[in-house]
Wavefront OBJ file of the C-alpha trace (Angstrom):
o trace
v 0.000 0.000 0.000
v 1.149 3.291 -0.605
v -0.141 6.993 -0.860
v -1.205 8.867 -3.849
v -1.860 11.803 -2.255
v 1.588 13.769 -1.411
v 2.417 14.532 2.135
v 4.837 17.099 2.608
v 7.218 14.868 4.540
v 10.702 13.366 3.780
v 14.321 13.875 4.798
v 15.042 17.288 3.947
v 11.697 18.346 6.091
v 12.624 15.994 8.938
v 16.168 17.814 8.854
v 14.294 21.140 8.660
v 12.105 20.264 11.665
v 15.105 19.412 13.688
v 16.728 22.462 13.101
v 14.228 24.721 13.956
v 13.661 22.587 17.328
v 17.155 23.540 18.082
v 15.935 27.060 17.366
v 13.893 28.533 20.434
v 10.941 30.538 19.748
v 11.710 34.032 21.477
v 9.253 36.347 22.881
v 9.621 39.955 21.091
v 8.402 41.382 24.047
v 5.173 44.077 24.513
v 4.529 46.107 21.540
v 5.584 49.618 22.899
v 5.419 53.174 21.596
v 9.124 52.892 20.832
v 8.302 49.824 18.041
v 5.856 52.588 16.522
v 7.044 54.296 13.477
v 5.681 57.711 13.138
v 4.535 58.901 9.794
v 3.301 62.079 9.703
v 2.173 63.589 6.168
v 0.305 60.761 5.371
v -1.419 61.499 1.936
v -4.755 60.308 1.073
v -6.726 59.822 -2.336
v -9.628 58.620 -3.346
v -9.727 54.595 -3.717
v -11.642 53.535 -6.606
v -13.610 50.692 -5.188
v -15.135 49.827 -8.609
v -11.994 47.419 -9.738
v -10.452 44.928 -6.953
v -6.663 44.461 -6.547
v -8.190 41.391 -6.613
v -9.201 40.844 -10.094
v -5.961 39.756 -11.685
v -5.184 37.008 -8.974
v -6.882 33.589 -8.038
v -6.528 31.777 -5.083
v -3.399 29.227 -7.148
v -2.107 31.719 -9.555
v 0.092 33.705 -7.261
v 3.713 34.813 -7.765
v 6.428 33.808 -6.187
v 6.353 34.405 -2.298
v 3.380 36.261 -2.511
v 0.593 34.897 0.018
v -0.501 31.437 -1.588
v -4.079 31.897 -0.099
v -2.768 32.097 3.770
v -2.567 34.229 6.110
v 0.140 35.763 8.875
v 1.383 34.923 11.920
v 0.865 38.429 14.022
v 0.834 38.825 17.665
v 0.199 36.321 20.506
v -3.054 36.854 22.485
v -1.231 38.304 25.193
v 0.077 41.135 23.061
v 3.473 40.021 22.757
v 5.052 38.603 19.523
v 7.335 36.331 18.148
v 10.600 37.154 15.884
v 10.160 35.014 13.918
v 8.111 35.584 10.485
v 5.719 32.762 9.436
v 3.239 32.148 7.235
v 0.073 30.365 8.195
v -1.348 27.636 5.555
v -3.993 25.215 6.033
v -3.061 21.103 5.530
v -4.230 18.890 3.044
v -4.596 21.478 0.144
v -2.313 21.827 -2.858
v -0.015 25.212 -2.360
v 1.770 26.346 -5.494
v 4.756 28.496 -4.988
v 5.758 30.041 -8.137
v 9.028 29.688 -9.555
v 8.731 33.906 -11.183
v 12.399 33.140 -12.909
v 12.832 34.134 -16.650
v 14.723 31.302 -16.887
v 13.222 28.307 -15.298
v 15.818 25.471 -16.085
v 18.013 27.381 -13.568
v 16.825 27.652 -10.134
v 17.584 25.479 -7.944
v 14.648 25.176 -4.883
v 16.234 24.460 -1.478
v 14.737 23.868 2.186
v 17.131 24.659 4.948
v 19.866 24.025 2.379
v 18.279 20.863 1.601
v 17.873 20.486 -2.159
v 14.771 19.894 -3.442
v 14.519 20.601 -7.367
v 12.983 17.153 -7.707
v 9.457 18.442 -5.777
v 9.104 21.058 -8.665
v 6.888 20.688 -11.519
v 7.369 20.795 -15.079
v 6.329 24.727 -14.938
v 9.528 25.081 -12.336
v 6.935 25.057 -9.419
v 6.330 23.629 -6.632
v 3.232 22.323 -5.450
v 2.658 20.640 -2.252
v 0.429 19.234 0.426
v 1.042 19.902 3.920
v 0.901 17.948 6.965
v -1.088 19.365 10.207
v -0.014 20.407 13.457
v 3.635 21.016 11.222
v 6.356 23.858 10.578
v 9.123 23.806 8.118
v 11.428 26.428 7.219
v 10.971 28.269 3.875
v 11.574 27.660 0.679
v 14.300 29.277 -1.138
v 15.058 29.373 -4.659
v 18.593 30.366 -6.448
v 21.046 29.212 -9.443
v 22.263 26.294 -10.548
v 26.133 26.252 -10.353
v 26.002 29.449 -7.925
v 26.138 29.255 -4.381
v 23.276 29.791 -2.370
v 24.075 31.193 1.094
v 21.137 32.430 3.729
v 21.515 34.192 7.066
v 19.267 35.109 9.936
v 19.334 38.422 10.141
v 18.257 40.589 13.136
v 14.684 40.046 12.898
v 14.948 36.819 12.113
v 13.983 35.688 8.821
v 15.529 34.549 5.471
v 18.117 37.433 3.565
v 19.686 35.624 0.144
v 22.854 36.937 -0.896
v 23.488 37.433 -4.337
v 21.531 38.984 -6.758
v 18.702 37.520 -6.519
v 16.557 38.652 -3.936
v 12.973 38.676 -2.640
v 10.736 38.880 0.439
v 11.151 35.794 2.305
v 9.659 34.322 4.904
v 11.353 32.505 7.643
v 9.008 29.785 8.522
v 5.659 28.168 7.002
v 3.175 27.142 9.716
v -0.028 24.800 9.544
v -1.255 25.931 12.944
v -1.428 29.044 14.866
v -0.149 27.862 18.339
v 2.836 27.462 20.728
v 2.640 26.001 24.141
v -0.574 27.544 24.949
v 0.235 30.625 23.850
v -2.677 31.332 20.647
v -1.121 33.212 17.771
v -3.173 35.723 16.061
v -3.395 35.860 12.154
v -3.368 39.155 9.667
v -3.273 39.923 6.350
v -0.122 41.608 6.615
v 3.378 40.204 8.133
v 3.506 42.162 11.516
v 7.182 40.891 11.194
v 8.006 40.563 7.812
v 10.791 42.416 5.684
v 10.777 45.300 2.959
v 14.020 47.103 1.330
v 15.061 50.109 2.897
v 18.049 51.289 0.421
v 20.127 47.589 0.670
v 19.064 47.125 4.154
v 16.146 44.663 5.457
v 13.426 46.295 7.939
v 11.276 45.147 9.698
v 7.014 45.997 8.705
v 6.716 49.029 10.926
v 3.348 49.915 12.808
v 2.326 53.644 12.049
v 0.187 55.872 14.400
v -0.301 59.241 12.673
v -2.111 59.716 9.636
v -4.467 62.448 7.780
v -7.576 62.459 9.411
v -8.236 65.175 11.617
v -7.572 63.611 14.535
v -4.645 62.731 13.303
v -5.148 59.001 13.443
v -4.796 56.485 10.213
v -8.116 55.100 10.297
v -10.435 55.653 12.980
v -12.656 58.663 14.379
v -11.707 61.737 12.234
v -12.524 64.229 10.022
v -11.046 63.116 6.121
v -11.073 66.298 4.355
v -7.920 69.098 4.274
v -8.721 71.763 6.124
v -5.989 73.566 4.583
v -8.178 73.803 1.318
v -10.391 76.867 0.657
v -13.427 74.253 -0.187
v -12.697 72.381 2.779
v -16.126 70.625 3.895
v -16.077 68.106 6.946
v -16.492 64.935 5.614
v -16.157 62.703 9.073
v -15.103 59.009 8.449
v -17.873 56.018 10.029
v -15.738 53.577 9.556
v -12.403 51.447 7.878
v -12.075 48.299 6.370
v -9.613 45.997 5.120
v -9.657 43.032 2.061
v -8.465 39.669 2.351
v -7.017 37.207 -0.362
v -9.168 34.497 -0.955
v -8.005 31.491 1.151
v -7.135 28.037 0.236
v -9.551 26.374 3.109
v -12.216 27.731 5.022
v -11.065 29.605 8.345
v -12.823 30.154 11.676
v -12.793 33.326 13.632
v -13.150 33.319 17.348
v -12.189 37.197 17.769
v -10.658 40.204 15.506
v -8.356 42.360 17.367
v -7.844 45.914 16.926
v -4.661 47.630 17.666
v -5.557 51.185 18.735
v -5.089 54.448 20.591
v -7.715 56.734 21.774
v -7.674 60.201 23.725
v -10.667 59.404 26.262
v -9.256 58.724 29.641
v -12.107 56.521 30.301
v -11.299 54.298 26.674
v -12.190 54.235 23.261
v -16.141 53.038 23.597
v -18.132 54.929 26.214
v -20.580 53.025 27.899
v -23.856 52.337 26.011
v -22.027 52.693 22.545
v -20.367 50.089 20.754
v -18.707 49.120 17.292
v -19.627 46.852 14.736
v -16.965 44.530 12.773
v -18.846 42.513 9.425
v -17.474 39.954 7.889
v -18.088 40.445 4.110
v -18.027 38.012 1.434
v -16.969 39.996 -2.021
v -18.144 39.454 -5.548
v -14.777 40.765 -7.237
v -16.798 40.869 -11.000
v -19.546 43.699 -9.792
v -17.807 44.219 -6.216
v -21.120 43.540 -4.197
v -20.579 42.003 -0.834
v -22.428 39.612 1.574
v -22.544 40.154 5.174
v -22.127 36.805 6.965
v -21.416 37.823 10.539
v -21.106 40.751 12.479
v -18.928 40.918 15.484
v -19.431 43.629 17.999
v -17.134 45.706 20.756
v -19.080 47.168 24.041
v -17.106 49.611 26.427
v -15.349 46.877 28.565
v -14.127 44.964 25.385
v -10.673 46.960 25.903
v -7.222 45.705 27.235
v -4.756 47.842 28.499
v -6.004 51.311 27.441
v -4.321 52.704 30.661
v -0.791 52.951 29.464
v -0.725 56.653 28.179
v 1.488 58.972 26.174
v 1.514 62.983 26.932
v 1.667 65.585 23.741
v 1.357 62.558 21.435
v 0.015 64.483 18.521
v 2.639 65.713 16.283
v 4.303 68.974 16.339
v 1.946 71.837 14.912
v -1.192 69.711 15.313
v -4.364 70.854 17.490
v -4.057 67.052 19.126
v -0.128 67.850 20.032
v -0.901 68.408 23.434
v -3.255 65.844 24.027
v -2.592 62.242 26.162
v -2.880 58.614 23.867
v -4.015 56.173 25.790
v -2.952 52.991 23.977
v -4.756 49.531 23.900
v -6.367 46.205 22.035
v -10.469 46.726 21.498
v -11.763 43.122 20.802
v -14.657 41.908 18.740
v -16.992 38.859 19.176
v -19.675 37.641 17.275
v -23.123 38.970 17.910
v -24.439 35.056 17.049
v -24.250 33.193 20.436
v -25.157 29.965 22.050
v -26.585 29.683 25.495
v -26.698 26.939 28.434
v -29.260 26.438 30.720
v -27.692 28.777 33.472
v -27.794 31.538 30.909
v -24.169 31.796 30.244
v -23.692 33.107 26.779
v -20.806 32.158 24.395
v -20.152 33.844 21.302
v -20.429 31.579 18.381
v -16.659 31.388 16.380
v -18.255 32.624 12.101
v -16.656 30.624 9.090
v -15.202 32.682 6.104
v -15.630 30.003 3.514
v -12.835 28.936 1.522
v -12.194 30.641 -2.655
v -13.701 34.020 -1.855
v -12.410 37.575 -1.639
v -13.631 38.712 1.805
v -13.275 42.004 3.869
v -13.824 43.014 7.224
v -15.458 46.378 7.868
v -15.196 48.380 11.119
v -18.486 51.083 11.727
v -19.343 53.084 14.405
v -16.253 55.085 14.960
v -18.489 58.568 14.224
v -20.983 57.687 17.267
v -20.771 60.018 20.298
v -18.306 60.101 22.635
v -16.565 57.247 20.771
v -12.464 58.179 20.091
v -10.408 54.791 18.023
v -7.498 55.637 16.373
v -6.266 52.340 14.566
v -2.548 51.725 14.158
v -1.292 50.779 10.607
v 0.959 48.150 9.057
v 3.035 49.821 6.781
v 3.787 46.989 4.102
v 7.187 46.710 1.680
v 5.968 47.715 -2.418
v 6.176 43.503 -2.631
v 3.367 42.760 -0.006
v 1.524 45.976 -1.760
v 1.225 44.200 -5.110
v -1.058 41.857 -3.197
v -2.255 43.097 -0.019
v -5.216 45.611 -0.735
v -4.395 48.919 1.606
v -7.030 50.396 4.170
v -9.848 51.823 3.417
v -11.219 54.751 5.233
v -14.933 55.080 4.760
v -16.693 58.827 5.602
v -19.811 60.058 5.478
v -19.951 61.688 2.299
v -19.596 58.296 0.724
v -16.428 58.605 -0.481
v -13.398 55.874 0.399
v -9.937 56.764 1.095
v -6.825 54.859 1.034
v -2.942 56.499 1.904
v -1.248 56.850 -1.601
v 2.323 58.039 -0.131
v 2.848 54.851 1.786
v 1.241 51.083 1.399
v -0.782 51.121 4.678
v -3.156 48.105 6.109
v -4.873 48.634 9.463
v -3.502 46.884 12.201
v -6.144 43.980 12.271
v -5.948 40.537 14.283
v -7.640 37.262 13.864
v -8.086 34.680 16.665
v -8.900 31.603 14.153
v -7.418 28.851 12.804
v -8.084 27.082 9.416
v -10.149 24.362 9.489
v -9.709 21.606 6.514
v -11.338 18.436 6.997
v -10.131 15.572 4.064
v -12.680 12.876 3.998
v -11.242 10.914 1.369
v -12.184 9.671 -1.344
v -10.332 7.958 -4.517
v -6.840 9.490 -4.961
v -5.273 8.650 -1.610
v -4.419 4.850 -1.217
v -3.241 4.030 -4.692
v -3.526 0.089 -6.251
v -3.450 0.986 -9.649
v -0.337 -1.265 -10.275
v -2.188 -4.495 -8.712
v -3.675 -6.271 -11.434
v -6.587 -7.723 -9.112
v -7.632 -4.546 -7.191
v -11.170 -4.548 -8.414
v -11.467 -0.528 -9.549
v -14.524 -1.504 -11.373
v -16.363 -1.700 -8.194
v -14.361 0.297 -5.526
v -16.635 3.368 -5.165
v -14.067 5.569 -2.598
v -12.654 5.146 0.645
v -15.540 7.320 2.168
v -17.997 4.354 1.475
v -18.350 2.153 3.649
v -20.589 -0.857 3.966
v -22.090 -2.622 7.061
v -23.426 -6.167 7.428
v -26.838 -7.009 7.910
v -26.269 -7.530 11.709
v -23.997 -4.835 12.426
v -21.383 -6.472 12.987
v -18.760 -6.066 10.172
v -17.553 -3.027 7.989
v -15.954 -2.885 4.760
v -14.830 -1.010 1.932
v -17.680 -0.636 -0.582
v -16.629 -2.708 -3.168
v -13.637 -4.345 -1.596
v -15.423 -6.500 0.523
v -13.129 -9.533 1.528
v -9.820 -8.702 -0.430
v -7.235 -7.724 0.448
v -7.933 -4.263 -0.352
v -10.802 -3.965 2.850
v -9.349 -0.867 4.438
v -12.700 -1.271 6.750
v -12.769 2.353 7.423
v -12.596 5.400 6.000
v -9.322 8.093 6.150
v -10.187 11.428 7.750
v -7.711 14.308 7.814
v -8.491 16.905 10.427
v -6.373 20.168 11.378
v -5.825 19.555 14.768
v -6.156 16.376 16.804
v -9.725 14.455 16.857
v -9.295 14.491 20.951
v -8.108 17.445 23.180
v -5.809 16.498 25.956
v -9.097 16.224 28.473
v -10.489 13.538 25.858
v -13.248 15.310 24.460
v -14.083 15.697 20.631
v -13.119 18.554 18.698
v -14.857 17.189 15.856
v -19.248 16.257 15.314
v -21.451 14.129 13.291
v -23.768 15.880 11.308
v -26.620 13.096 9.721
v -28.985 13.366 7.197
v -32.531 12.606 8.626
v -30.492 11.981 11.816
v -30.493 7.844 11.608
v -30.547 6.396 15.063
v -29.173 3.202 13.632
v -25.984 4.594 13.555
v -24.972 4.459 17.402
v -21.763 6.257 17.258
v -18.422 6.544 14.760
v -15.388 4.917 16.276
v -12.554 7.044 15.599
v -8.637 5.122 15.853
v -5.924 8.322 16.503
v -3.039 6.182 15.640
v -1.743 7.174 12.609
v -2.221 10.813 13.445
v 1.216 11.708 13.558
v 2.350 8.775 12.392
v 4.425 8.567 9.032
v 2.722 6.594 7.364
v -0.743 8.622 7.293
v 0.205 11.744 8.671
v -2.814 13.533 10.042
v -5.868 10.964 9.080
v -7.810 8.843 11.719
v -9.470 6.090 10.847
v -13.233 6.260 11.212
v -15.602 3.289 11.710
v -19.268 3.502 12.124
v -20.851 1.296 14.850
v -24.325 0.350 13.147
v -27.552 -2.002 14.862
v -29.048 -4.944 13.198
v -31.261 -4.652 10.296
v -34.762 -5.021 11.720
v -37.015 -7.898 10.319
v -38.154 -6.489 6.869
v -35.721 -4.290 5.872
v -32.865 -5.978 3.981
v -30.932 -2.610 3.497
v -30.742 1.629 4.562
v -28.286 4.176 4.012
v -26.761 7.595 5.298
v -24.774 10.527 4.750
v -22.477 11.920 7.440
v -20.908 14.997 7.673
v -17.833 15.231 9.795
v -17.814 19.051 11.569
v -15.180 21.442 12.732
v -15.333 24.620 14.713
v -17.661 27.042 13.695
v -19.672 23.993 11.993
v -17.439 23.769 9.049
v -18.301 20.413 7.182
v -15.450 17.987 5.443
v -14.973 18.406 1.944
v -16.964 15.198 1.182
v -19.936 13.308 3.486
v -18.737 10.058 4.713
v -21.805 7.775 3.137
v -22.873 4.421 5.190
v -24.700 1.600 3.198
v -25.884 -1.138 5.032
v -27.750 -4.772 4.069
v -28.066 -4.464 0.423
v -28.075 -0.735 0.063
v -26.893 1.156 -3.006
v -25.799 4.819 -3.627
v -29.432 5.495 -4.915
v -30.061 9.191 -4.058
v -27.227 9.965 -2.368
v -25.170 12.844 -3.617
v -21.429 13.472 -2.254
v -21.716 17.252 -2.430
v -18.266 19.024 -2.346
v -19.548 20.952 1.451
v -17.037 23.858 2.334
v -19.046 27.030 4.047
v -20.193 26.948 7.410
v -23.636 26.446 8.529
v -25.596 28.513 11.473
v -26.145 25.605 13.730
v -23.975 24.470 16.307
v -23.742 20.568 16.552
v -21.322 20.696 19.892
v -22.244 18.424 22.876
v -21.617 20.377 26.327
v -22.209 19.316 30.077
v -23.750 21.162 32.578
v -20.602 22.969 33.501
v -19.925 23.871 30.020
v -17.338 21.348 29.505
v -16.666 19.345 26.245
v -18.774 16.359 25.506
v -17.705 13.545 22.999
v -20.798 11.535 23.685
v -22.805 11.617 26.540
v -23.420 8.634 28.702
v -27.190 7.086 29.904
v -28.654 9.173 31.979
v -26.486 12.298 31.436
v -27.997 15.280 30.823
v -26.334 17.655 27.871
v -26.859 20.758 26.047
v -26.568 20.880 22.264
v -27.856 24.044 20.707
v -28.650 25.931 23.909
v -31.317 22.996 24.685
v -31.160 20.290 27.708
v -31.375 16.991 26.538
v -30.974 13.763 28.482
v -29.339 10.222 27.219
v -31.536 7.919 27.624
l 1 2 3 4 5 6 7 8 9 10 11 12 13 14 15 16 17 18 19 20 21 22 23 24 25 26 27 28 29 30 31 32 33 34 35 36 37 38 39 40 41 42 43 44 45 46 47 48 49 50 51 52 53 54 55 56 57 58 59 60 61 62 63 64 65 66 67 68 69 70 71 72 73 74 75 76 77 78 79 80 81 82 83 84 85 86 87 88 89 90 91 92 93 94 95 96 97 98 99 100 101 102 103 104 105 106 107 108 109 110 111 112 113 114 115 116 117 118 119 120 121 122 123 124 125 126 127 128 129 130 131 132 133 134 135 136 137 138 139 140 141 142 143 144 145 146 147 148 149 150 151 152 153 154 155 156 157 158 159 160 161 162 163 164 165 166 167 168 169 170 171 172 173 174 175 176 177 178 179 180 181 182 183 184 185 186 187 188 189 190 191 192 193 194 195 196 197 198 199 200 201 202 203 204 205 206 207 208 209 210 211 212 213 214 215 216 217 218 219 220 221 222 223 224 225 226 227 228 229 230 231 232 233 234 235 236 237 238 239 240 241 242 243 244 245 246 247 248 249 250 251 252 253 254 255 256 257 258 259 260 261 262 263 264 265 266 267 268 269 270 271 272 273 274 275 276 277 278 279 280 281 282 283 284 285 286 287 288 289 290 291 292 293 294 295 296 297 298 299 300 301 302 303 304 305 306 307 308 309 310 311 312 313 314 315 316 317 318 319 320 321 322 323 324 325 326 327 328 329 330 331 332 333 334 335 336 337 338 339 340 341 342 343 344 345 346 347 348 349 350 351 352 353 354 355 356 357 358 359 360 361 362 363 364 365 366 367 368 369 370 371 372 373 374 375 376 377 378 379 380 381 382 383 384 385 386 387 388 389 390 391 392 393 394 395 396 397 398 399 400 401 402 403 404 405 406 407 408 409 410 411 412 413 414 415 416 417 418 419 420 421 422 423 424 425 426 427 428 429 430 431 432 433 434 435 436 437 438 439 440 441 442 443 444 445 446 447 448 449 450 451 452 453 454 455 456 457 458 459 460 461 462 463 464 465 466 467 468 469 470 471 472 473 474 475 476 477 478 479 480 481 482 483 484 485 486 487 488 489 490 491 492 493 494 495 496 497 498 499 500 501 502 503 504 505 506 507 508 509 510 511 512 513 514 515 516 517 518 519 520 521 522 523 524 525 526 527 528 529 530 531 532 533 534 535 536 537 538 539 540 541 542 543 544 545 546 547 548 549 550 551 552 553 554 555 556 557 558 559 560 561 562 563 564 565 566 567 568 569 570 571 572 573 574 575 576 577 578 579 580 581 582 583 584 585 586 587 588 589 590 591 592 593 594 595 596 597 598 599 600 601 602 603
């Protein structure tokens, strides 16, 4: 038996992996007024909203070291960061990095100094599949018959010497943790790299801008008063585009870096700010509003730590105090128990679609948010949209002098769920392996009394797998033993008592990140010689696999049943919880539950 379907694991990798474990993660420390770079005459324009940086890129078609439909490592959730710059993709889809060389028969692709110009493609590319729970360093790419030297420079990430030269990331990521310390994700690469003159720097985080508060984006005034025609024309709000994303990704919380001159914080109580979540049609540039997150007076952190006369020099605000601070959004959707505790439901940004997430409320009274910006290198601005500042007037405004993103985090994680089907366990070269009849590894077929389980098709060679192969982004189990994953049924067939789910090849080599899932099914009754099901297998946020895992049992066929390709989110929440709001798996007889803010009891 052997795999089909390319893991991203071999020597160079396992050499990769045990360099960076040599390689301490170090804490950056907390982000301070003296990381801030302060840009003062900012210039804004106009942004024509009518045609989307957007346009000219899908989600597989990017160039070289551009984002290949990922996202960045940012912050941690205790506001302090890491040096080192990562990229965050999700496992089990194909990533293309482009190979963007004129001449293509000369590069050489390398891992840690590991050659690996036999992974690329006949287009000089390479395109992979990535193992969960994994990190690896980057990829680099030089000249055959040159020498190809890299150093860590200060900031820690990748600098080629030579010629050839590019914005490289240090380390690719398939989750967003260490320890228990939660990373937060963001467009841009709080830590990346741009050319300054022949030097490397470090993304810098910029407070001042134009508006007339003098913050970037945020409560302000976007006109010049300077002009004879000046006119207030105050901005509601800011947003930001995303690249589409190769997998769909869950969002527990977005994070605002910001400043404010109100003593008492940025919100006052009774007001509040809105964050959607936008879906974006990229032809006619509608959007979609899928969730809306929300940020009430006491969703601050650290808004006490203040700096006197921190407008600039000249400006009505020079004399004034910033208060600086982290204003944090939930989702207005939320679950409840029986003791009325509320819990914000995490939303799902579905996987192949331009998206944007739009900030409003900034104009309300007594409400002051100034928002920090990223500012990004001219690389990351061929295909990072800039911030948008939104005003009343209905006019948008992005800064034309430098490349400027708002300082946005995500508290997510991609969630990519691989129920398998054909192109994983390959047989082709066995002359007996009955294709004819094999109808995937996701159907499964179970005796008339329940009591055995077998491939569809392969029943009794020695092809019976007996299960079927389910990748998941992070383990099946937490470390308490409860399920991070749910069965979803159609018409919700209590003849399927439970789904047996075997962890051991998890992290195994062999099948690196699947578990092997068997359905526990009763007896056929008296009459019925045969019955089917679909299952879905669901994530966070209610994110379903990319194919149902379909159950035939007796003499059932595949009559009706339609494997449909399932990658947005749905509204319900399938989760099990106890009474103390713990984790359930499965409850036991006699335990009562909650699933969907309703008490059950197992019977």
């Amino acid at each position: 038996m052997r795999m089909k379907k390319f893991l991203f694991l071999s020597l160079a990798l396992t050499c990769a992996l045990a360099g960076y474990a040599q390689k301490p993660t170090v804490k950056d420390g907390y982000i301070t007024k003296s990381q801030m770079k302060d840009l003062p005459n900012q210039k804004m324009e106009r942004a024509d909203l009518s045609v989307s940086s957007h346009q000219r890129r899908a989600v597989t078609d990017g160039v070289y070291y551009t984002m290949p439909g990922g996202l960045f490592a940012a912050w941690g959730t205790d506001g302090s960061g890491y040096i080192v710059s990562q990229v965050v993709l999700p496992p089990f889809v194909e990533t293309t990095f482009k190979n963007m060389k004129t001449d293509k028969s000369q590069n050489v692709w390398t891992m840690n100094g590991n050659d690996l110009t036999e992974m690329q493609d006949e287009n000089g590319d390479i395109v992979t599949t990535w193992n969960p729970m994994g990190m690896w360093y980057t990829f680099g790419l030089g000249t055959k018959g040159k020498t190809t030297s890299y150093q860590w420079n200060e900031d820690n990430y990748w600098v080629k010497s030579g010629s050839y030269t590019t914005n490289d990331l240090s380390v690719i990521s398939t989750y967003s943790m260490y320890g228990d310390t939660r990373l937060m994700l963001s467009a841009t690469d709080m830590h990346g790299s741009r050319l300054s003159g022949k030097n490397y720097a470090r993304n810098t985080l910029s407070g001042w801008g134009f508006l007339s508060t003098d913050f970037l984006f945020g409560t302000g005034d976007a006109n010049d008063s300077t002009k004879p025609d000046y006119t207030p024309d105050i901005a509601y709000g800011f947003a930001q585009e995303y690249n589409a994303l190769l997998a769909p990704l869950y969002i527990d919380e977005i994070h605002v870096m910001g400043l404010t001159y109100n003593d008492y914080g940025p919100i006052p109580e009774g007001k509040s700010l809105k964050a959607y979540i936008m879906l974006v049609d990229t032809l006619d540039n509608t959007t979609e509003t899928i969730a809306t997150f929300e940020a009430l007076a006491g969703d601050t952190i650290d808004f006490a730590e203040s700096s006197a006369n921190w407008g600039p020099e000249g400006s009505p605000n020079e004399n004034k105090t910033a208060y600086f601070g982290t204003v944090v959004f939930r989702n207005t959707e939320t679950i409840s128990d029986i003791f009325g505790n509320v819990y914000p439901i995490p939303a799902a940004v579905p996987a192949g679609k331009v998206w944007r997430i739009q900030f409003e409320g900034v104009n309300e009274e007594g409400v002051c948010l100034g928002v920090y910006g990223v500012v990004n290198s001219d690389v990351e601005d061929s295909y990072i949209s800039r911030g948008i500042v939104l005003t009343e007037q209905g006019y948008a405004y992005h800064y034309s002098s430098s490349p400027i993103s708002p300082a946005i985090e995500l508290l997510g994680q991609f969630e990519m769920i691989d129920v398998v089907e054909k192109d994983f366990l390959n047989f082709e070269s066995e002359a007996d392996f009955p294709a004819d009849k094999f109808n995937g590894w996701n159907v499964l077929r179970v005796s008339a009394d329940g009591q055995t389980v077998s491939t569809d098709g392969l029943e009794g060679s020695n092809y019976d797998m007996g299960c079927a192969f389910v990748g998941t982004t992070v383990p099946w189990f937490d470390e308490g033993g409860s399920s991070n994953y749910d069965l979803s049924f159609e018409n919700t067939p209590d003849w399927v008592t439970e789904v047996q789910v075997d962890t051991t090849y998890y992290n195994g080599d062999n099948i690196t990140g699947y578990n092997l899932v068997i359905p526990v099914c009763e007896p056929l009754p008296e009459g019925v010689t045969g019955r089917q099901c679909a299952i879905d297998i669901v994530g966070t946020a209610d994110i379903p696999g990319n194919h149902k895992l379909i159950i035939l049992q007796g003499d059932a066929d595949l009559n009706g049943i339609t494997d449909i390709v399932r990658q947005e989110g749905r509204k319900s929440d399938n989760r099990i919880y106890g009474l103390g709001g713990q984790r359930l798996s499965k409850p036991v007889s006699g335990q009562l539950f909650i699933k969907n803010g309703m008490k059950f009891i197992k019977k």
